[in-house]
Steps between C-alpha positions, in 0.01 A plus 500: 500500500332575195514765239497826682589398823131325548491133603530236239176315432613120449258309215531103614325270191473188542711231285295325254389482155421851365150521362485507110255869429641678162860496675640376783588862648151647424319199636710565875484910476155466428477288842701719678320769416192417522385471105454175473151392652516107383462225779676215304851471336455457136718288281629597161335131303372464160216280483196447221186614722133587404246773629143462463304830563137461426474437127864581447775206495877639482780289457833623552835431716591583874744790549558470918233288703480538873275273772288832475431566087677475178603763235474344122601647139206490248414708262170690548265714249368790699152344491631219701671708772206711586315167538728402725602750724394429880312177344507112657643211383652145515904488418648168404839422496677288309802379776756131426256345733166592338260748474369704839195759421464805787173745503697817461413889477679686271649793631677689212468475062775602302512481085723204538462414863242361785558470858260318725489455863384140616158470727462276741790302393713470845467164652365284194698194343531732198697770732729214629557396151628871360705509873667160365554630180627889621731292689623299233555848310736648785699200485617546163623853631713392803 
């Protein structure tokens, strides 16, 4: 029985590793409830990566990167964020193994902050390289 005499509703989660998202516990409520509206898992990873948007070229570092997009820190004049917002581009990443480049959207500009969303990305060598990688990245947290 739950609280006031109702039945208890049982919450089963599977065992695994808990995504990274700005905090373990926000990254699952946000799942649970229904917040969260990524496909992919994203990994806390710092990596040297560049964005080229038209004439723009941005060079920066990774803050989480998922099979699905990428958030990096770089520091933007305001010029360069209009410019950018809902533009095209080609991300490169710098990983051990070498460099991978995705055709990416980019799907929100911050002053200090850029997160993209791959395109057409799943099931190309460059996706199985970032999967290899990802893993690698999980295995230094078990």
């Amino acid at each position: 029985m739950g609280p006031g005499g109702g039945a208890a509703t049982k919450i089963s989660i599977a065992a695994g590793p808990v995504p990274y998202g700005g905090g373990m516990a926000g990254s699952l409520a946000s799942r649970l409830f229904g917040r969260d509206r990524r496909r992919h898992e994203r990994t806390k990873a710092t990596v040297p990566c560049r964005l080229v948007v038209g004439d723009d070229v941005l060079v920066g570092k990774t803050r989480d990167i998922s099979l699905g997009g990428v958030a990096f820190a770089v520091q933007l004049a305001p010029e360069v964020r209009g410019r950018l917002a809902k533009g095209r581009g080609t991300m490169s990443l710098m990983l051990p193994r070498g460099e991978i480049e995705a055709q990416c959207r980019v799907v929100r500009v911050m002053e200090e902050m850029v997160a993209l969303e791959f395109h057409k990305f799943a099931r190309t060598p460059q996706c199985e390289d970032l999967r290899e990688f990802l893993r690698t990245q999980l295995s230094k947290l078990l």
